[in-house]
N, C-alpha and C positions, 0 to 999 in steps of 0.2 A: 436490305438483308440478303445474303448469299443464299442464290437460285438452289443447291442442294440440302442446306438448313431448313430451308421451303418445304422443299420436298419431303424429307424426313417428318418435320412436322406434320404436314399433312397424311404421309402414311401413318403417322401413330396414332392424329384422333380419327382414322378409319378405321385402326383396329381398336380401340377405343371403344368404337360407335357400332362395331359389330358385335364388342363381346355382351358390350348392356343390350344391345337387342336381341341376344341370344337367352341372355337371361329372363328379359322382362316381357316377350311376346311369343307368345305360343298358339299356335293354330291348329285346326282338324276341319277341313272341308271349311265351312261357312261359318264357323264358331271362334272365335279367337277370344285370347286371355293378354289383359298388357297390364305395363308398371303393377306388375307382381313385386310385393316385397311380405316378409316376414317377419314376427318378432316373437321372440321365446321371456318366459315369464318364469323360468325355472319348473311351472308347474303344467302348465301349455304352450301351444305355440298358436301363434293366428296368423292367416295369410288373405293377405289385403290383391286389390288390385281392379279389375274392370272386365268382365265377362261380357261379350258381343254377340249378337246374332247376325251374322252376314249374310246370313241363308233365305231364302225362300219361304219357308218352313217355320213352324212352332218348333223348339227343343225343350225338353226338359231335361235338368238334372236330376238324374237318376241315383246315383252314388259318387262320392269321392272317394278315393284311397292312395296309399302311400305309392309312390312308385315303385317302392323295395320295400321287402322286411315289410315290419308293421303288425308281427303279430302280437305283440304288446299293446300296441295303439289302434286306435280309429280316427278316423278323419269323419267329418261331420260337417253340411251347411248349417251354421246358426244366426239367427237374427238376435240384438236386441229389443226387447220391449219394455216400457215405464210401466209400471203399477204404483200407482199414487205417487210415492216420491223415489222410489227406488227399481233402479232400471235391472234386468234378468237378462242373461243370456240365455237362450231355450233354440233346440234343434227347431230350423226353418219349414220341414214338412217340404212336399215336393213346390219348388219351384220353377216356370216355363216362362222361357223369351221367346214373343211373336218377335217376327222377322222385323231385322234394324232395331230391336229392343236392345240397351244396356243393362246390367246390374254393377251396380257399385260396391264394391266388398271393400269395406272402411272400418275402423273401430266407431263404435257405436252402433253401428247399420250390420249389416248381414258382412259374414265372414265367414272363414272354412277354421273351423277347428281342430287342430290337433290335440288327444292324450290319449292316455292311459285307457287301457281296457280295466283295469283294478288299480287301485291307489294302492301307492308302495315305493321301496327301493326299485325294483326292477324296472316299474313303466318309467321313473324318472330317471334309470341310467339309458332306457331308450330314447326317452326321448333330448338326453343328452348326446346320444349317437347319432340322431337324425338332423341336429344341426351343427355335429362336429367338424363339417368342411366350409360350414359357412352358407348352407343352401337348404331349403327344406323343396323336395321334390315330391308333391302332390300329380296325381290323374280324376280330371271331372269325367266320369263317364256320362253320356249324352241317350236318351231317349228316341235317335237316331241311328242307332247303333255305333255312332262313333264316343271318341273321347279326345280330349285337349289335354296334354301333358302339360307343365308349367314347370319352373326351375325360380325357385322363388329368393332374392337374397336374404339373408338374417341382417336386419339393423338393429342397433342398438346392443 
């Protein structure tokens, strides 16, 4: 294969390999967020992905919020739970990572909720706003005084 075809190749899955790691890993001090991704439900949105403690330190999550706007909506951690045969979603209550602890934010397991402050037109043409570029851009604020930004894609 010709030495500049090489090249070229290799420059595009570099830039490639920066853009999805721009999207998918976000960090603040000892905290980091990776393989962020989103999905919108017409009626919510939920954003998945992997919360780390690199730190030294216990953090907790304090609050989520949008990183823009949002005064239609809230952001919320929730976990799933089963009662008998039928699983809830229900807000997580404060959750803390001792140091080198993960949380896994997956469907079924704990996730960051996005909707509506009131059911209606309005919160669902926001939150048709909020993933109209293709991104839902959430802030964990941290019990440390910091926060981890995330830029989360929309699949599906």
């Amino acid at each position: 294969m010709d030495r500049r075809l090489l090249l070229a190749l290799a420059a595009g899955l570099a830039i490639v390999l920066a853009i999805v790691g721009y999207y998918t890993f976000s960090t603040s001090g000892g905290v980091s967020f990776s393989d962020a991704y989103a999905t919108y439900t017409g009626a919510v949105i939920g954003v998945y992905g992997k919360l780390q403690n690199n730190s030294g330190e216990r953090v907790c999550i304090e609050s989520i919020k949008l990183a823009e706007g949002g005064g239609m909506l809230k952001a919320e951690l929730h976990r799933t739970v089963r009662e008998g045969s039928i699983y809830r979603m229900m807000p997580a209550g404060r959750v803390c990572l001792e140091p080198g602890e993960e949380l896994e934010l997956r469907p079924g397991g704990y996730h960051i909720m996005v909707m509506p402050v009131e059911k209606g037109e309005e919160g669902s043409r926001a939150l048709e706003e909020v993933v109209s570029d293709g991104y839902v851009e959430i802030v964990v604020v941290l019990s440390n005084g910091e926060s981890v930004e995330v830029r989360a894609p929309v699949r599906g």
